[in-house]
mmCIF file of the N, C-alpha and C atoms, coordinates in Angstrom:
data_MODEL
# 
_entry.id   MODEL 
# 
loop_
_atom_site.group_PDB 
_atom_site.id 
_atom_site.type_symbol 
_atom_site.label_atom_id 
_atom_site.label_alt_id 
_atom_site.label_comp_id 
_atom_site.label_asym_id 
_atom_site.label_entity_id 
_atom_site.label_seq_id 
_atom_site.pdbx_PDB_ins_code 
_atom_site.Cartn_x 
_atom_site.Cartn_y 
_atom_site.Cartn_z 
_atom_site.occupancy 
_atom_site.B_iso_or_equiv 
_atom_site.pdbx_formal_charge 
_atom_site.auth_seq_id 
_atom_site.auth_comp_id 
_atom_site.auth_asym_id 
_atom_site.auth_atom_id 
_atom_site.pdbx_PDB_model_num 
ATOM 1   N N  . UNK A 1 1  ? 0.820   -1.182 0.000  1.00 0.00 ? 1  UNK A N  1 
ATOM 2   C CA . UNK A 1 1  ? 0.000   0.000  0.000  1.00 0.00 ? 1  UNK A CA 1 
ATOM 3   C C  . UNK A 1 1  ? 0.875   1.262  0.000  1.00 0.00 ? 1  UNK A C  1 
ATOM 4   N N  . UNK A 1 2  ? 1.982   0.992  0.493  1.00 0.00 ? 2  UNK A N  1 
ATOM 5   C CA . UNK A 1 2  ? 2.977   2.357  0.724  1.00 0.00 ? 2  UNK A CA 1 
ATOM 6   C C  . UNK A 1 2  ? 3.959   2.333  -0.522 1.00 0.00 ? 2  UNK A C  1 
ATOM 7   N N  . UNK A 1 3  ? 4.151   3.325  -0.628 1.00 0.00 ? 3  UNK A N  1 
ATOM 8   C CA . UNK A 1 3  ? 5.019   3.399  -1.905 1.00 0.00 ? 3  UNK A CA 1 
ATOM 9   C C  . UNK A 1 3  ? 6.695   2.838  -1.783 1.00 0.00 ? 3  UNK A C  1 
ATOM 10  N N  . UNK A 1 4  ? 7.649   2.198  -2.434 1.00 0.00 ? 4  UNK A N  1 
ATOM 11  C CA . UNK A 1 4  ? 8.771   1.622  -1.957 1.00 0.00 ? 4  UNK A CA 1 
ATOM 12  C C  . UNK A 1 4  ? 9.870   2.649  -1.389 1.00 0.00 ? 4  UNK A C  1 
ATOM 13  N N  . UNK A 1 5  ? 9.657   3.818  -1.651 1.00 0.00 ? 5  UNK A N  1 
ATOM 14  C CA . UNK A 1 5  ? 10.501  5.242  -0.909 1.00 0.00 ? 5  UNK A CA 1 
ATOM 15  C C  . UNK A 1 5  ? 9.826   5.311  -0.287 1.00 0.00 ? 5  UNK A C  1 
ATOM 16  N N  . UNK A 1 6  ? 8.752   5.244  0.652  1.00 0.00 ? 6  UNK A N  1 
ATOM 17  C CA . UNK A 1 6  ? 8.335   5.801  1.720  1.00 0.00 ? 6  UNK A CA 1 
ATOM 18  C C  . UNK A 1 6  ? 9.134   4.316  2.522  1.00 0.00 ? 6  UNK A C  1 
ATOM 19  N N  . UNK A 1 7  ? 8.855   3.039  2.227  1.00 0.00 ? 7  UNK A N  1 
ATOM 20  C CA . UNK A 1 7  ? 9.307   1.828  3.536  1.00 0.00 ? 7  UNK A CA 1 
ATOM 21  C C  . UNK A 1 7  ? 10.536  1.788  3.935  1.00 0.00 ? 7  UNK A C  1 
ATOM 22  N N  . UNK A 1 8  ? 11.083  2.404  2.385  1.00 0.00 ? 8  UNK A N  1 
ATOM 23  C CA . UNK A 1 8  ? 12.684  2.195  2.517  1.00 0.00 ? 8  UNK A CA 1 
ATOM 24  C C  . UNK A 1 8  ? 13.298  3.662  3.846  1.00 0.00 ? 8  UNK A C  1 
ATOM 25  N N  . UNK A 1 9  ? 12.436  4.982  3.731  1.00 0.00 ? 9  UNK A N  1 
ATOM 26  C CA . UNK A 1 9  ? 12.599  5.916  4.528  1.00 0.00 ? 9  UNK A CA 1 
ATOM 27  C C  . UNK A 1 9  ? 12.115  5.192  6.116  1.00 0.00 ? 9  UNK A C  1 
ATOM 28  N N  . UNK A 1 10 ? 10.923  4.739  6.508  1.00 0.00 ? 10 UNK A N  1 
ATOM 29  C CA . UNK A 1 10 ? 10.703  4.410  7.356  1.00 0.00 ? 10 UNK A CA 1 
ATOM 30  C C  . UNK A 1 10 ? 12.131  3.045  7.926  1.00 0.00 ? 10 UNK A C  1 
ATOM 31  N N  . UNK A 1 11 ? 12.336  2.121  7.149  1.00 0.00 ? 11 UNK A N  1 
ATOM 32  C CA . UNK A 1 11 ? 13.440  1.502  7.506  1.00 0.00 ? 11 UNK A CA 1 
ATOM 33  C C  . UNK A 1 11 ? 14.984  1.968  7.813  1.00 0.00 ? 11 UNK A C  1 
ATOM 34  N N  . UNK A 1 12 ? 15.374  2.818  7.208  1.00 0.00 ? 12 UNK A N  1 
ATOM 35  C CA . UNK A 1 12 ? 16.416  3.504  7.659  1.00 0.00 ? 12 UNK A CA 1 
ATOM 36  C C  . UNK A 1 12 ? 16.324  4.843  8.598  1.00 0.00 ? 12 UNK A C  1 
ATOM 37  N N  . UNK A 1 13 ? 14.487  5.180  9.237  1.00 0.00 ? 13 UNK A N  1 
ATOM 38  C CA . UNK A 1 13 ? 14.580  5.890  10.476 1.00 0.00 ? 13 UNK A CA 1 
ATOM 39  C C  . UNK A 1 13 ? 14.470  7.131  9.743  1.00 0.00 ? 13 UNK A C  1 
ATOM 40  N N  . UNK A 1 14 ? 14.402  7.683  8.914  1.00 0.00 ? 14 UNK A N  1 
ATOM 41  C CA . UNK A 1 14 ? 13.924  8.592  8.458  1.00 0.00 ? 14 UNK A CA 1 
ATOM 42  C C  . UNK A 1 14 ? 12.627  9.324  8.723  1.00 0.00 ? 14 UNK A C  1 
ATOM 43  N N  . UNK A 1 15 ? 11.840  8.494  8.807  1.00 0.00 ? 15 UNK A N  1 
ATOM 44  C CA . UNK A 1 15 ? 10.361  8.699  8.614  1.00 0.00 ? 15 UNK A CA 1 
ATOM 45  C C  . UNK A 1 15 ? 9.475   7.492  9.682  1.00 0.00 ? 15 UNK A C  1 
ATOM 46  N N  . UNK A 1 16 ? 8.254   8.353  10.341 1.00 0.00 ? 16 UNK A N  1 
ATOM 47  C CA . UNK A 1 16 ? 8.222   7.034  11.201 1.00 0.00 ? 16 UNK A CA 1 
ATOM 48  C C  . UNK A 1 16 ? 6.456   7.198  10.999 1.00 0.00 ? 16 UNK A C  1 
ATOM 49  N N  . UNK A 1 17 ? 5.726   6.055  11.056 1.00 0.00 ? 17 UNK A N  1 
ATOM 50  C CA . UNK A 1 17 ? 4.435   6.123  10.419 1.00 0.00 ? 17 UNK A CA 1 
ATOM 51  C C  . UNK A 1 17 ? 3.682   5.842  12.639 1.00 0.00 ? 17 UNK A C  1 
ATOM 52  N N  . UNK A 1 18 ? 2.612   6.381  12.716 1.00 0.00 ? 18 UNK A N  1 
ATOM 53  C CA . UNK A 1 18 ? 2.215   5.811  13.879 1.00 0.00 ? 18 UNK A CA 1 
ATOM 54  C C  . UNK A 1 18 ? 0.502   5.389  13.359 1.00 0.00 ? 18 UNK A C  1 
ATOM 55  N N  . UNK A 1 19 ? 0.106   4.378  14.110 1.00 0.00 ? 19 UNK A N  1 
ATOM 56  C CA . UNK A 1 19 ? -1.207  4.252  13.925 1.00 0.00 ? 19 UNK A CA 1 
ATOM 57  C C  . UNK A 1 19 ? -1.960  4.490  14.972 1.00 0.00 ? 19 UNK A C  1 
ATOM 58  N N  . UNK A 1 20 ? -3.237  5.785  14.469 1.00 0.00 ? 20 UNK A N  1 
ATOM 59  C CA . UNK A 1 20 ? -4.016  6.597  15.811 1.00 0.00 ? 20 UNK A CA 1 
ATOM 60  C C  . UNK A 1 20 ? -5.600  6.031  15.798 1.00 0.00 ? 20 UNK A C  1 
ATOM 61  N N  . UNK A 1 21 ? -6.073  5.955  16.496 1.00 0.00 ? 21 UNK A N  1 
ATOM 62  C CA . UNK A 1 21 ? -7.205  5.610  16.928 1.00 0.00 ? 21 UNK A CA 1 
ATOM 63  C C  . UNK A 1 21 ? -8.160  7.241  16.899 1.00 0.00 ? 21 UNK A C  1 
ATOM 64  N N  . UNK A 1 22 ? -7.835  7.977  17.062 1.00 0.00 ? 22 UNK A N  1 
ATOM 65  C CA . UNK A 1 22 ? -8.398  9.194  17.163 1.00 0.00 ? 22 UNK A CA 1 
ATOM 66  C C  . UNK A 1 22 ? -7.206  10.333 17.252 1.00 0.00 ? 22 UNK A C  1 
ATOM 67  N N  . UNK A 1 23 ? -8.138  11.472 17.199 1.00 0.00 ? 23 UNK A N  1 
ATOM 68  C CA . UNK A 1 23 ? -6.973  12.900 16.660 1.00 0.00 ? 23 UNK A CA 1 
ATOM 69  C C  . UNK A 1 23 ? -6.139  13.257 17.812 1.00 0.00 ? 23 UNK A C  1 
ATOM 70  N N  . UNK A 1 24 ? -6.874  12.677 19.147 1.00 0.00 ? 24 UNK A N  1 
ATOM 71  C CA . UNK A 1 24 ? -5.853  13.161 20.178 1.00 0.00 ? 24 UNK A CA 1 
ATOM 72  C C  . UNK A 1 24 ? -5.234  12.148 20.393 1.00 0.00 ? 24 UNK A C  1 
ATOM 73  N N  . UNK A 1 25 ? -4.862  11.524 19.758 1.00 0.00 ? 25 UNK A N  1 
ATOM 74  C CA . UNK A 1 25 ? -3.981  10.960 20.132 1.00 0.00 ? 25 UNK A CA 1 
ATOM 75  C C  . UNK A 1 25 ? -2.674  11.060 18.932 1.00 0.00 ? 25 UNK A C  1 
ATOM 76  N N  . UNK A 1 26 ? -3.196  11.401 18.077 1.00 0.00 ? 26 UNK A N  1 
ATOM 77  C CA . UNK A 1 26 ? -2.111  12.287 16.917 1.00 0.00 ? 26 UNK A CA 1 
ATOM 78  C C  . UNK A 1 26 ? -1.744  13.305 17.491 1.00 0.00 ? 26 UNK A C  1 
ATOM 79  N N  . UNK A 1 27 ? -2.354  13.983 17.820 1.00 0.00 ? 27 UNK A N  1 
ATOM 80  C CA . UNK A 1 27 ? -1.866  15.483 18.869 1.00 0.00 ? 27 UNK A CA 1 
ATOM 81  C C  . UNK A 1 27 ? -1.219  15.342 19.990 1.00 0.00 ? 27 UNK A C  1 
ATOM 82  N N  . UNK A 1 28 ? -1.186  13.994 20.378 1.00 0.00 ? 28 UNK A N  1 
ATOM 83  C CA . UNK A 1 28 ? -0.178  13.861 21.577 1.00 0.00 ? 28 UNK A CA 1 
ATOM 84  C C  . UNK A 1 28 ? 1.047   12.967 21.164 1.00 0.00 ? 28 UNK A C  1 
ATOM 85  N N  . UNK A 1 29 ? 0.897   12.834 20.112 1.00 0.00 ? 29 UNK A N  1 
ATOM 86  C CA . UNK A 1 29 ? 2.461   11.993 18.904 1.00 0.00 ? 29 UNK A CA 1 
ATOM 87  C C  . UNK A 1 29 ? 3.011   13.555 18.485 1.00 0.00 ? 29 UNK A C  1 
ATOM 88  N N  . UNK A 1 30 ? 1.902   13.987 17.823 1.00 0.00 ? 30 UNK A N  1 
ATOM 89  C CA . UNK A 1 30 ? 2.793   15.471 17.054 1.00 0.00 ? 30 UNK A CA 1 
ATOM 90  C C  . UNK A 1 30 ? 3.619   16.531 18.243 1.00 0.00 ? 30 UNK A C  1 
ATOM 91  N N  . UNK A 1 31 ? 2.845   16.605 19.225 1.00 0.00 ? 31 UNK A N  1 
ATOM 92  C CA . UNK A 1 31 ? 2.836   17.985 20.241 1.00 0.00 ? 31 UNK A CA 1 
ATOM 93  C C  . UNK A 1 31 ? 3.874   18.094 21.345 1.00 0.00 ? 31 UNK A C  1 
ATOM 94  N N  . UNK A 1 32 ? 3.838   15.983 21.811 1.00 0.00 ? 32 UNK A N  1 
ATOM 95  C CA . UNK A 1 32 ? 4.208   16.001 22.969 1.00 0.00 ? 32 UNK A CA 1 
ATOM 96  C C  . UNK A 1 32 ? 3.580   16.036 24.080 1.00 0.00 ? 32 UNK A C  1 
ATOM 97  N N  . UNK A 1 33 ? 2.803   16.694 23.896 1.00 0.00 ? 33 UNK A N  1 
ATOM 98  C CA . UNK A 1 33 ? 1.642   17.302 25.183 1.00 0.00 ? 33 UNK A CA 1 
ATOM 99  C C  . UNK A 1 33 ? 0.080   16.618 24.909 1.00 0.00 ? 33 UNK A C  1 
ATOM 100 N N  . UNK A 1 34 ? 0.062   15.875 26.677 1.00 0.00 ? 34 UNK A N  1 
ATOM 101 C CA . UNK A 1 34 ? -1.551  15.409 26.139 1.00 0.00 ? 34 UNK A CA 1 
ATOM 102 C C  . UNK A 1 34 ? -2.188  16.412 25.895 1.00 0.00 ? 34 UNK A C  1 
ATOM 103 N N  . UNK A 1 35 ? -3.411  15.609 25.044 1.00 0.00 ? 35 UNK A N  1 
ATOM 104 C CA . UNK A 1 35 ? -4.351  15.973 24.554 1.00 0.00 ? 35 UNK A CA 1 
ATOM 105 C C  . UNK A 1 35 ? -5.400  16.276 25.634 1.00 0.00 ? 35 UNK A C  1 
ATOM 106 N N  . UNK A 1 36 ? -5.700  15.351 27.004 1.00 0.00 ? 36 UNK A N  1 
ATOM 107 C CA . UNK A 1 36 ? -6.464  15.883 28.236 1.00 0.00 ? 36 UNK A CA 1 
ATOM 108 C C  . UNK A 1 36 ? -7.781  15.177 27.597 1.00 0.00 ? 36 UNK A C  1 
ATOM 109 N N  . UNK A 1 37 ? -8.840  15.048 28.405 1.00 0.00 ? 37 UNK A N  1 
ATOM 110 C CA . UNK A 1 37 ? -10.096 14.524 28.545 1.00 0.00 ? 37 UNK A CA 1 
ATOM 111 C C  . UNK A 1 37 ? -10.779 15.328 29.406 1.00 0.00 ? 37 UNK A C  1 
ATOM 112 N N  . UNK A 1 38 ? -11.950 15.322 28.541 1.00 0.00 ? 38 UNK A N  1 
ATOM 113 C CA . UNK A 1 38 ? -13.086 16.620 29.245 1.00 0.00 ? 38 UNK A CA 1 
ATOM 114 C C  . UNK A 1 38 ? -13.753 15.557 30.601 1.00 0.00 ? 38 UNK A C  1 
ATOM 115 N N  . UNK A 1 39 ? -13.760 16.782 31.829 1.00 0.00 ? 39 UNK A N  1 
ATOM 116 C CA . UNK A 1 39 ? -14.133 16.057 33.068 1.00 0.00 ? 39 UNK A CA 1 
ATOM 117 C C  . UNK A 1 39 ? -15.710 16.328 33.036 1.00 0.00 ? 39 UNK A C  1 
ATOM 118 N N  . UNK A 1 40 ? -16.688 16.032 34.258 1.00 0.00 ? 40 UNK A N  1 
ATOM 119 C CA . UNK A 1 40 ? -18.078 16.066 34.438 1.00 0.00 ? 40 UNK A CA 1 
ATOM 120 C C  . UNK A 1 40 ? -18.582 17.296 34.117 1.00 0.00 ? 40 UNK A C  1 
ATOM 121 N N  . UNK A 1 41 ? -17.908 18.126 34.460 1.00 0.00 ? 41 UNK A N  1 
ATOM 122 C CA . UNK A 1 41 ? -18.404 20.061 34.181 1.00 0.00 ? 41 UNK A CA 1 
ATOM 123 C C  . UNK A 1 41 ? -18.081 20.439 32.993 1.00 0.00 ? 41 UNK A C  1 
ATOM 124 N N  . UNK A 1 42 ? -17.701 19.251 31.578 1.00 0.00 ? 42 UNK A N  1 
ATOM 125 C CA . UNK A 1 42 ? -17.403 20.106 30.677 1.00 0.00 ? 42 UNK A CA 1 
ATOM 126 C C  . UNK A 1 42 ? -16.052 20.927 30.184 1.00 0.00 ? 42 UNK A C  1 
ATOM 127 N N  . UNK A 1 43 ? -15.075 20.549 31.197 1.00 0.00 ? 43 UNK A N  1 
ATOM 128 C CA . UNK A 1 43 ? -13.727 21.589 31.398 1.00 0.00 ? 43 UNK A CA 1 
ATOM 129 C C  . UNK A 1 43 ? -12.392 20.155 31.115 1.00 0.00 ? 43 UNK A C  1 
ATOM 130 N N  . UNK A 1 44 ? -11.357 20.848 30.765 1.00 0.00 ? 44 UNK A N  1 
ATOM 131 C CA . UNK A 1 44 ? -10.075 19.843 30.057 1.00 0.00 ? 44 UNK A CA 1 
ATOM 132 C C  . UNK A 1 44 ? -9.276  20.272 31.419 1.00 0.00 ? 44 UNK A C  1 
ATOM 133 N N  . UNK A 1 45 ? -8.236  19.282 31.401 1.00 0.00 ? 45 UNK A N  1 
ATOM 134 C CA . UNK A 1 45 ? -7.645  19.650 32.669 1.00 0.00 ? 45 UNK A CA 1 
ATOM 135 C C  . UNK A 1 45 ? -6.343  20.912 32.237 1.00 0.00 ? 45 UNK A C  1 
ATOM 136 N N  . UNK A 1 46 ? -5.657  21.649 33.126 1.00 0.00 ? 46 UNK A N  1 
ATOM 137 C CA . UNK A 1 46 ? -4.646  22.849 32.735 1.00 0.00 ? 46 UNK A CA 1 
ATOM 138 C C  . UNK A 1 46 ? -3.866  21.827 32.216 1.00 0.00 ? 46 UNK A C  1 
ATOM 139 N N  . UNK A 1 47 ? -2.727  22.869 30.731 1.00 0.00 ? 47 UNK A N  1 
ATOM 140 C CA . UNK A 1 47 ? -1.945  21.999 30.638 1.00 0.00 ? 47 UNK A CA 1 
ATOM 141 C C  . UNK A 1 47 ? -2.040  21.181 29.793 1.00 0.00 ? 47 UNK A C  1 
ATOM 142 N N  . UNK A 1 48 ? -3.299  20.835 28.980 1.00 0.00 ? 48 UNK A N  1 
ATOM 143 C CA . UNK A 1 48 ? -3.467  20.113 28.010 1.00 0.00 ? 48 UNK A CA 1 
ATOM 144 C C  . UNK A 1 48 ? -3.565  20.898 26.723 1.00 0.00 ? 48 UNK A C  1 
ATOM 145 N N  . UNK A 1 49 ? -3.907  19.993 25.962 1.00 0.00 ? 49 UNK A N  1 
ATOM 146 C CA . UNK A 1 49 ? -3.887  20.973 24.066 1.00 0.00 ? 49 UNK A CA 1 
ATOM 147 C C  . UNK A 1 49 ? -5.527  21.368 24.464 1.00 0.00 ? 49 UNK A C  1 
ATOM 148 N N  . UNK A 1 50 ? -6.143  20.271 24.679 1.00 0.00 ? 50 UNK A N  1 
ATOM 149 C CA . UNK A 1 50 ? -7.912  20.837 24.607 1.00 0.00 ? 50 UNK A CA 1 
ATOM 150 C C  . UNK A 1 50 ? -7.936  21.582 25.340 1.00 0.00 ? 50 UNK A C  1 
ATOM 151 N N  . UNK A 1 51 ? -7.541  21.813 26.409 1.00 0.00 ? 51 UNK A N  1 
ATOM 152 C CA . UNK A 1 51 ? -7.396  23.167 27.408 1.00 0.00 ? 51 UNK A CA 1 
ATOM 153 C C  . UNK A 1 51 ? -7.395  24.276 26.865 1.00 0.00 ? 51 UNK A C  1 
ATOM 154 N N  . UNK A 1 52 ? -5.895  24.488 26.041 1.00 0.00 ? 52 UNK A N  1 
ATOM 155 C CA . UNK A 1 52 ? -5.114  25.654 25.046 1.00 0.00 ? 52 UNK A CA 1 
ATOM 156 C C  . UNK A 1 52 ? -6.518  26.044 24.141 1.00 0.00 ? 52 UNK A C  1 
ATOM 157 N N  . UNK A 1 53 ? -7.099  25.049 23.291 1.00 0.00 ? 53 UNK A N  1 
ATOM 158 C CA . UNK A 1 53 ? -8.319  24.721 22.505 1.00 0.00 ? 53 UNK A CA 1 
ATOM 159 C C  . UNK A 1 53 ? -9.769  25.849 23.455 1.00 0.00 ? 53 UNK A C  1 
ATOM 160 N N  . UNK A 1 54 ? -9.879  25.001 24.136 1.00 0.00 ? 54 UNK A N  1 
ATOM 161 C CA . UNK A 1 54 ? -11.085 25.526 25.059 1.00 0.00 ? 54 UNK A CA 1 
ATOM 162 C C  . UNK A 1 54 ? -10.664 27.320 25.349 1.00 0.00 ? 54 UNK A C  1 
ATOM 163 N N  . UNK A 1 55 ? -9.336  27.093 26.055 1.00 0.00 ? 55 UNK A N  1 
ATOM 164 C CA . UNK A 1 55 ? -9.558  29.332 26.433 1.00 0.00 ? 55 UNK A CA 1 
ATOM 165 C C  . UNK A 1 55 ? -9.518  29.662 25.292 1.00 0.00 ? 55 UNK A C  1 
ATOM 166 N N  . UNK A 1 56 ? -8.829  28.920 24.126 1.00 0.00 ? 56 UNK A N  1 
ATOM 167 C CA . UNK A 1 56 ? -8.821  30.151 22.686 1.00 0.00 ? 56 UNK A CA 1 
ATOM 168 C C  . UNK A 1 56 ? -10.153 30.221 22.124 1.00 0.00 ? 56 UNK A C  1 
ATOM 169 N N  . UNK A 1 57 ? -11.070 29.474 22.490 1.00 0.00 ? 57 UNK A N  1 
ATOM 170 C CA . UNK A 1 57 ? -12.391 29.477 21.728 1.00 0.00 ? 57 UNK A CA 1 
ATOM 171 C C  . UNK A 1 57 ? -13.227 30.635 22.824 1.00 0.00 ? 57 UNK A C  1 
ATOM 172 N N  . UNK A 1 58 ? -12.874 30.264 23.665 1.00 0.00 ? 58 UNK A N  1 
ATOM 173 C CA . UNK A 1 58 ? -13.257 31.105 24.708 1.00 0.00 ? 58 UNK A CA 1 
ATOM 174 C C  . UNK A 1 58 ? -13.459 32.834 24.519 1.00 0.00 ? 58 UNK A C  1 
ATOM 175 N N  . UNK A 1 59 ? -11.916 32.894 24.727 1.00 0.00 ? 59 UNK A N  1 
ATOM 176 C CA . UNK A 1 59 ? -11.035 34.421 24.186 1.00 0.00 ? 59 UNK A CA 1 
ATOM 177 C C  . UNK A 1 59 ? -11.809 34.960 23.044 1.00 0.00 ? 59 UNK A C  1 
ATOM 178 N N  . UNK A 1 60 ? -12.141 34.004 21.851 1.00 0.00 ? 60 UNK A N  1 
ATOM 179 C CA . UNK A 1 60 ? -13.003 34.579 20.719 1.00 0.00 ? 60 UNK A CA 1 
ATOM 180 C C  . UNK A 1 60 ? -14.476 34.775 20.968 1.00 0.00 ? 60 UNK A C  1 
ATOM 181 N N  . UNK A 1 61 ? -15.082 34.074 21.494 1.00 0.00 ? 61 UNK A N  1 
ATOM 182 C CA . UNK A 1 61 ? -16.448 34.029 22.209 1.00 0.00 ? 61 UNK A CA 1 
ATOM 183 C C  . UNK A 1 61 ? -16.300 35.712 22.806 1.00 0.00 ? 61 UNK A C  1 
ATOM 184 N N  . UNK A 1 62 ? -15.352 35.710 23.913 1.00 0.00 ? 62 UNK A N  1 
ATOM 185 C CA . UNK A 1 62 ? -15.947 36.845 24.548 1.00 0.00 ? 62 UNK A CA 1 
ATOM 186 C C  . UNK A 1 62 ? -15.220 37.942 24.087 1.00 0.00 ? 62 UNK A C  1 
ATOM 187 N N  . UNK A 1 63 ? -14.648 38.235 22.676 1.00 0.00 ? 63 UNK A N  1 
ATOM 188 C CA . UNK A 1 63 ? -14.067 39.273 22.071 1.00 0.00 ? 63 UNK A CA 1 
ATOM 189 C C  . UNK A 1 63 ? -15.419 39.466 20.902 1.00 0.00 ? 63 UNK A C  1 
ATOM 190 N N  . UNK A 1 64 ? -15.795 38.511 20.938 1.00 0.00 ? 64 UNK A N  1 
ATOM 191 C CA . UNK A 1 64 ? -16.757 38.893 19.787 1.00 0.00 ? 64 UNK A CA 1 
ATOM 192 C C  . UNK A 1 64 ? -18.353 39.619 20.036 1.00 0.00 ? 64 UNK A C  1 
ATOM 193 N N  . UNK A 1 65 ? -18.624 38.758 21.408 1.00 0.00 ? 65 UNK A N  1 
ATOM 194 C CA . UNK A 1 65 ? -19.719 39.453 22.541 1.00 0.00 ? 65 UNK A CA 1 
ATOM 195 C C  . UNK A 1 65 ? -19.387 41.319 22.356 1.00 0.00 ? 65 UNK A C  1 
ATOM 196 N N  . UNK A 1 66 ? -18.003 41.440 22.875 1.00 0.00 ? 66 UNK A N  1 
ATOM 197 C CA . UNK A 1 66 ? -17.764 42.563 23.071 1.00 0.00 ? 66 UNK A CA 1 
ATOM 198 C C  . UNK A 1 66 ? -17.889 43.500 21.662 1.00 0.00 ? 66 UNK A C  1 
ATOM 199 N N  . UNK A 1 67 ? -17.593 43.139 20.633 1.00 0.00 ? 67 UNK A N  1 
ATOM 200 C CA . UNK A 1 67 ? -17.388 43.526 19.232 1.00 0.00 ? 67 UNK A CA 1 
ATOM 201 C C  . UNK A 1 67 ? -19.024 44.092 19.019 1.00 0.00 ? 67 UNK A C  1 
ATOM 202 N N  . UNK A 1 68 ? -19.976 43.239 19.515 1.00 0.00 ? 68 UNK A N  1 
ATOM 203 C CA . UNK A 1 68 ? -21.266 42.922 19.537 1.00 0.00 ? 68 UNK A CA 1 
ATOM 204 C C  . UNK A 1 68 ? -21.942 44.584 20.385 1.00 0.00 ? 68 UNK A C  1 
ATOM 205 N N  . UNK A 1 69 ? -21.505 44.632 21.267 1.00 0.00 ? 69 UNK A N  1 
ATOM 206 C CA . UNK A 1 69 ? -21.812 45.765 22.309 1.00 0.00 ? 69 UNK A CA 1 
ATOM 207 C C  . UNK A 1 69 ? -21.114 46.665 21.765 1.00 0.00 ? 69 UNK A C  1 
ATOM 208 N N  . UNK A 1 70 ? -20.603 46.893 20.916 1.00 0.00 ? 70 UNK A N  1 
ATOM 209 C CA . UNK A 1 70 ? -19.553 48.207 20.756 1.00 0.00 ? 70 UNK A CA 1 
ATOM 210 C C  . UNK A 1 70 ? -20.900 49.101 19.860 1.00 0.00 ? 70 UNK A C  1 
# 
């Protein structure tokens, strides 16, 4: 299925393929940093990417409220 330059890269460490079950868990191969799991209230724990995710959606939410009132 893979092309013979891509196996031959993956065999000499070049290139490394992972297999993900879901995106956070690509995001915690790419990032380094978990990805975090939303607790009972809806909220990611500090420290995670969905965290980072959650205040930046946030930050826009209530910049745009404000944009709204101007």
């Amino acid at each position: 299925m893979l092309e013979d330059e891509v196996i031959e890269a993956v065999e000499r460490g070049d290139f490394k393929i992972y297999a993900v079950k879901t995106i956070d868990e690509g995001i915690e191969i790419l990032t380094g940093i978990e990805a975090g799991e939303m607790d009972e209230n809806g909220q990611y724990p500090e420290g995670t990417i969905n965290y980072l995710v959650q205040e930046r959606l946030r930050s826009y939410y209530e910049m745009s409220r404000e944009a709204v009132a101007e």
